[in-house]
C-alpha positions in Angstrom: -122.0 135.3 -19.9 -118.9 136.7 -18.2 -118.0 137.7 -14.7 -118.2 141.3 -15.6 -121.5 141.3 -17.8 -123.2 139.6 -14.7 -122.0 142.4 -12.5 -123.1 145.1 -15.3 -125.9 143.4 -15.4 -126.8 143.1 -11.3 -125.9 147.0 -11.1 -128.5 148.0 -14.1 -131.0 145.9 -11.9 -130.0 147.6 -8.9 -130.1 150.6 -10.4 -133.3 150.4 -11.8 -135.5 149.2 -8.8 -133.9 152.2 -6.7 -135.2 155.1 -9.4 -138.4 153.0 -9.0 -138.4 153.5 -5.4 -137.8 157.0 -5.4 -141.5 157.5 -7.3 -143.6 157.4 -4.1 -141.5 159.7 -2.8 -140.9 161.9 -5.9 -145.1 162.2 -6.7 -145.6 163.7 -2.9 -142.1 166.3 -3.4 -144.4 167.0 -6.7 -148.0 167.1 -4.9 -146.8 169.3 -2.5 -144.2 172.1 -3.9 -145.1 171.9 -7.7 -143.0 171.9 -10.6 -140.1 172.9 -9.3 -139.0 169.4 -8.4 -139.6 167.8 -12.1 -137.1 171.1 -13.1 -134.4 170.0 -10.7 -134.9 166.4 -11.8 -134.3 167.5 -15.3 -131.5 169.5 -14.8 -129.8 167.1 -12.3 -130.4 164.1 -15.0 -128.7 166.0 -18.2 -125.9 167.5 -16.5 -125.1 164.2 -14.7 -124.9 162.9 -18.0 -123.4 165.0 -20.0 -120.5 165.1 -17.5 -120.3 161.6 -17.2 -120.1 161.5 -21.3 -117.5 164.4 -21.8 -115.1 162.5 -18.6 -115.7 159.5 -20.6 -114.2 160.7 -23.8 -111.4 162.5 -22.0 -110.6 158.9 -20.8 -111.1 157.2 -24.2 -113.6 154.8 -22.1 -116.6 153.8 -24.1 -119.7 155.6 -23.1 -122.5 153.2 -23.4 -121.6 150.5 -20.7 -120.9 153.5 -18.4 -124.4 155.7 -19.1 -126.4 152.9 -19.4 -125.6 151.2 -16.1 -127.7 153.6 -14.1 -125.8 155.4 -11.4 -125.2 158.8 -13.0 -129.0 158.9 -13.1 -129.7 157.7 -9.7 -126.7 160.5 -8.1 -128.4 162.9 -10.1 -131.7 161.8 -8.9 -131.1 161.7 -5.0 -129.6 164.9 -5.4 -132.4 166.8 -7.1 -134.9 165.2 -4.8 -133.0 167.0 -1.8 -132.3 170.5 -3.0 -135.2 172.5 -2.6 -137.7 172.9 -5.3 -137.0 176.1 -7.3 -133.8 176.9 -6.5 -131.6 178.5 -9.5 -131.0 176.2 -12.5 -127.0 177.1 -11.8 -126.9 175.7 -8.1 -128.8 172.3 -9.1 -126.1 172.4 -12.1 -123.6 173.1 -10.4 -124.1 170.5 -7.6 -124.6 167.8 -10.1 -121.4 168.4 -12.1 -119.5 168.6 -8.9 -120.7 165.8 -7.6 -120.6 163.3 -10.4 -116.7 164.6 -11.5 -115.5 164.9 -7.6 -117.4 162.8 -5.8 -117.1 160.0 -8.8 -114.4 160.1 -11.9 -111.7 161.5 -9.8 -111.4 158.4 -8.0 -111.7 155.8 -11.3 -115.2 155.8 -11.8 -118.4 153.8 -9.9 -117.4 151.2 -8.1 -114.1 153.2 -6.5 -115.3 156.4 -4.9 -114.7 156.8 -1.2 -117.9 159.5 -1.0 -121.3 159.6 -2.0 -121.2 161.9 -5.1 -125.1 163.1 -4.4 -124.5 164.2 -1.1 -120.7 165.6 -1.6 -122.8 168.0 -4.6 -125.4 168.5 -2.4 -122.8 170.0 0.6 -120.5 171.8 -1.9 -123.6 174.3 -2.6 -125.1 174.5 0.7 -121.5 175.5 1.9 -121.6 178.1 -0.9 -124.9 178.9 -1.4 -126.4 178.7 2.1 -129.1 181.8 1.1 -130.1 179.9 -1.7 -130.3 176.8 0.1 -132.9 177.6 2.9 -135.5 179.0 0.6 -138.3 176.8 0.1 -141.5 177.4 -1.4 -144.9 177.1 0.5 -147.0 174.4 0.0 -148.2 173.2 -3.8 -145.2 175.7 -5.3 -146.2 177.4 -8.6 -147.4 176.2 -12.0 -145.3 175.7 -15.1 -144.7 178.3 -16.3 -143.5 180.5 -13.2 -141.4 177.6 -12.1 -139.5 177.8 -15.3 -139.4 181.7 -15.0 -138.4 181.3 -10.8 -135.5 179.0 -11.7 -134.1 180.5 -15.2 -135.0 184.3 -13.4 -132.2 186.6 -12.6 -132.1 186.4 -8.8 -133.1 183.8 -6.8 -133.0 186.3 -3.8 -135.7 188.5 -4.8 -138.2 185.6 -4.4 -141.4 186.8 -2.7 -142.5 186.3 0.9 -145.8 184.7 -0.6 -143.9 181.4 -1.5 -140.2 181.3 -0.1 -139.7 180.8 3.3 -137.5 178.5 5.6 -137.9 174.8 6.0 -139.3 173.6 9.5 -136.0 172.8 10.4 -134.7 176.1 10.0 -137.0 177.8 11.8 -137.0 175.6 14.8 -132.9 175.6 14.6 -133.5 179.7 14.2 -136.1 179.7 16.9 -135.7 177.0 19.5 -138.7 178.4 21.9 -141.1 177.5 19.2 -143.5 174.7 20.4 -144.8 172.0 17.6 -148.2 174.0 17.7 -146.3 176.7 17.0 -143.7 175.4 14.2 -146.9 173.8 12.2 -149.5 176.9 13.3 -149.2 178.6 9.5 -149.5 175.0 7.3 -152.9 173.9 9.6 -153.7 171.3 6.4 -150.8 169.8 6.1 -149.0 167.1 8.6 -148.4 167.8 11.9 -145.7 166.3 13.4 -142.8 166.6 10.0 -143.8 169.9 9.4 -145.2 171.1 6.3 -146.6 168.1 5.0 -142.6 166.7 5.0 -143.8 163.7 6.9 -146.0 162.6 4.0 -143.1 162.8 2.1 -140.8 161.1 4.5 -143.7 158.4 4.8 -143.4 157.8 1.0 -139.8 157.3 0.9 -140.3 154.6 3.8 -142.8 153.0 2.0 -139.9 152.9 -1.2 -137.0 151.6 0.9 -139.2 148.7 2.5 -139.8 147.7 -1.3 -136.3 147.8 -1.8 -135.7 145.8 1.5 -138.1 143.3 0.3 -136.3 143.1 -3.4 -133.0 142.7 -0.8 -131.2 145.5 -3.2 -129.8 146.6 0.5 -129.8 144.5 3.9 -131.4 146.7 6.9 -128.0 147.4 9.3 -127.5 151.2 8.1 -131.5 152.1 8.0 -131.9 150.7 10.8 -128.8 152.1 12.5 -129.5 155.7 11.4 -133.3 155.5 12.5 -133.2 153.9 15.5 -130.1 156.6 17.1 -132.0 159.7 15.5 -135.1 158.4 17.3 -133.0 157.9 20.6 -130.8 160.9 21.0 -134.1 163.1 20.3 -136.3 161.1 22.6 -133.5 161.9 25.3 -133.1 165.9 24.3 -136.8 166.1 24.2 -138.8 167.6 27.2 -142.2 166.6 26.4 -143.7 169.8 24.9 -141.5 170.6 22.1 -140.5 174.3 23.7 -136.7 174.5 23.4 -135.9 170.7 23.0 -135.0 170.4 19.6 -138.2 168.8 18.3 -139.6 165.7 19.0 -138.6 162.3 17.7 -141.4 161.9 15.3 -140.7 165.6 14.0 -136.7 163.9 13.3 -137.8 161.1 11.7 -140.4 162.5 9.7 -139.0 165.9 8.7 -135.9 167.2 6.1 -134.2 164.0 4.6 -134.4 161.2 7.0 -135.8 158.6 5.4 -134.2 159.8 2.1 -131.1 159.4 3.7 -132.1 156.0 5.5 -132.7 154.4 2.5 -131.4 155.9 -0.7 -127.8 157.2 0.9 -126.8 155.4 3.6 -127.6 152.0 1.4 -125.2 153.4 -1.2 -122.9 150.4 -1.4 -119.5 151.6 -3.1 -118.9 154.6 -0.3 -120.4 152.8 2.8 -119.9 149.9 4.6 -119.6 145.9 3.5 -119.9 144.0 6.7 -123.4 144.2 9.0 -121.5 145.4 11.6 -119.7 148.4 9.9 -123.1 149.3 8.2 -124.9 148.9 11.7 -122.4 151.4 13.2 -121.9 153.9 10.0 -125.8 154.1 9.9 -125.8 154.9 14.0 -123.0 157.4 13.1 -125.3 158.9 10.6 -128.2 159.4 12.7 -126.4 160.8 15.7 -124.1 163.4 13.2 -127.8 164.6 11.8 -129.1 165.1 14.8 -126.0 167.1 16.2 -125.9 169.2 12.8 -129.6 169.8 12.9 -129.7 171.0 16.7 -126.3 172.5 17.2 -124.7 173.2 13.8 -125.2 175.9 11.0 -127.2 174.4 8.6 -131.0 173.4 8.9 -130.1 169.1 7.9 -127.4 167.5 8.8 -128.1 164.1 6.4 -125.5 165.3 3.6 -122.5 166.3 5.9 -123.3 163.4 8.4 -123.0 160.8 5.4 -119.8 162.1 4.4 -117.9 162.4 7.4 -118.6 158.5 8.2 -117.7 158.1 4.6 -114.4 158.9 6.4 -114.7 156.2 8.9 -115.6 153.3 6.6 -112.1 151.8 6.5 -112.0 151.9 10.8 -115.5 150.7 10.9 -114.3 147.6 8.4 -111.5 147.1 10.5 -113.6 146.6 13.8 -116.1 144.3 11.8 -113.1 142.3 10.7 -111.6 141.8 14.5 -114.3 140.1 15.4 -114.1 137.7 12.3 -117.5 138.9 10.7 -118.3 137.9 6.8 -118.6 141.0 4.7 -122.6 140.9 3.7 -123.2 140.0 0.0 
C-alpha cells in the first residue's frame, strides 16, 4: 500500500465515523422539527455532489477517489444540520454549492482550503437571506408531504404564524428583558434551559463528539477551548435571573449550534489548527466570537462567522505554538 492510499484510506475512516456521529444528533433535529431536516439533508448531499463531480471534470481529475473519500458528504451534512428545517430548497442549494466550490475547489481541493466550506455556505446565505434564516418551525414541524410542499412552495415568507417563528436566540437577542421563564413560557414540554427542546439536541451532539473523542478522530484542545470560554464569558455577563444578561451559561452551551460547532467544526482539521496550543486558542477564540455575535451582533448565532474569522488567525496561532517549540499533534 502506498503513502497516499493510506491517507485515502485514514480520511474515508475519518470520514465515516464523523457522519456516524452526527446520527444522535440528526434523530433529535428529526424528533423535534419533522421532515424538514431529512429534506435539507437531501438537498445539501446531491448538490454537494454534483458540484464536486462537475469541478472535477472541469479539472480532468478522476471523480471516484474524490467522491468516495467522504468530505463533500460530511460539508454537506454539517451544513444541512444548521440551516433551519424547512427553509426554501434554493437557500439550502445555494449554500451547499457555495460552499463546496468557494469554500473548497477554489483553493485545490480537500486537504488545501483555508475555511470551513459548511460554515463559509452557511454565512453566505444568512448574510443574504437573513428573513429566511430566522424562521424556524415550532416543535415536531409538519409531516411529509407539507414539508415538501413548505420547501418547493413559492414563498418562504408567507409561512404561517402556527409553525414559523424565531429561534430562542433571536428572541432573547430581540428582547433582552426576557427572563428564562419567560424565553421557554410558550414550549412548557420541551427543555428548559436550551430553549425549545435545543438542549436535547445539543446533548445529542455531545454525546457524538465524545464517541469521536474516544475513536481519537480529533484531540480535545478546540472543544474544550470553545466550551470552556463560552461557559465563562456568560457566567461573567450573567446576573443571576436571566432578565437582560444575555442568557445563562447553560442556555449558551445548550442552545443554537454549540456543541455542533464544538465538535463537528472546530475539529475540522484542514482549516483549523495543527498544534494543541493553536487549537486550544482557535477553539477559545471561537467560543468568545459566538458569544460576542450572539449578544451584540446582528444575527441570532454567532458559530458560523466565529469559525471563520479564526480561520483567519490559524497561521498567527501556528506561529505562537511554534515559538514555544511545541510538536504539531498527529
Amino acid at each position: 500500500m502506498s503513502p497516499l492510499e493510506s491517507v485515502d484510506e485514514r480520511l474515508q475512516q475519518a470520514m465515516k465515523l464523523v457522519l456516524l456521529a452526527t446520527v444522535p444528533g440528526m434523530l433529535m433535529l428529526f424528533w423535534l422539527y419533522g421532515w424538514g431536516v431529512l429534506i435539507n439533508l437531501i438537498l445539501a448531499a446531491i448538490t454537494a455532489l454534483a458540484v464536486e463531480a462537475a469541478v472535477l471534470q472541469l479539472r480532468k481529475q478522476p471523480l471516484k477517489p474524490t467522491l468516495s473519500d467522504g468530505s463533500a458528504l460530511v460539508s454537506a451534512t454539517l451544513l444541512a444540520l444548521a440551516l433551519p428545517p424547512y427553509c426554501p430548497w434554493w437557500l439550502t442549494v445555494s449554500a451547499a454549492a457555495f460552499g463546496l466550490f468557494f469554500g473548497k475547489h477554489l483553493y485545490g481541493g480537500v486537504g488545501k482550503n483555508p475555511f470551513n466550506p459548511a460554515m463559509l455556505g452557511f454565512a453566505l446565505v444568512l448574510v443574504m437571506f437573513p428573513q429566511q434564516m430566522t424562521h424556524w418551525p415550532a416543535s415536531h414541524g409538519m409531516d411529509l408531504f407539507g414539508g415538501l410542499q413548505q420547501v418547493f412552495g413559492f414563498s418562504f415568507g408567507q409561512a404561517p404564524d402556527a409553525w414559523a417563528q424565531a429561534s430562542a436566540l433571536d428572541s432573547l437577542r430581540i428582547n433582552k428583558s426576557l427572563t428564562m421563564e419567560e424565553l421557554f413560557a410558550g414550549n412548557p414540554a420541551f427543555g428548559r434551559f436550551g430553549g425549545r427542546g435545543m438542549e436535547w439536541v445539543n446533548l445529542a451532539f455531545l454525546a457524538g463528539g465524545a464517541f469521536l473523542l474516544q475513536r481519537r478522530v480529533f484531540s480535545w484542545h478546540a472543544p474544550v477551548g470553545m466550551l470552556a470560554s463560552l461557559f465563562i464569558i456568560s457566567l461573567l455577563c450573567w446576573n443571576g435571573t436571566g432578565s437582560d444578561s444575555h442568557g445563562s451559561p447553560l442556555f449558551h452551551l445548550f442552545t443554537g449550534a454549540s456543541m455542533l460547532g464544538a465538535f463537528f467544526i472546530v475539529t475540522e482539521p484542514i482549516s483549523g489548527a495543527k498544534s494543541p496550543t493553536a487549537r486550544l486558542l482557535f477553539g477559545v477564540g471561537v467560543g468568545l466570537l459566538t458569544y460576542l455575535i450572539r449578544t451584540w451582533g446582528g444575527y441570532p448565532d454567532g458559530v458560523a462567522f466565529a469559525v471563520l474569522l479564526m480561520n483567519l488567525c490559524v497561521p498567527a496561532l501556528e506561529r505562537f505554538a511554534a515559538s514555544r517549540q511545541e510538536p504539531v499533534a498527529p
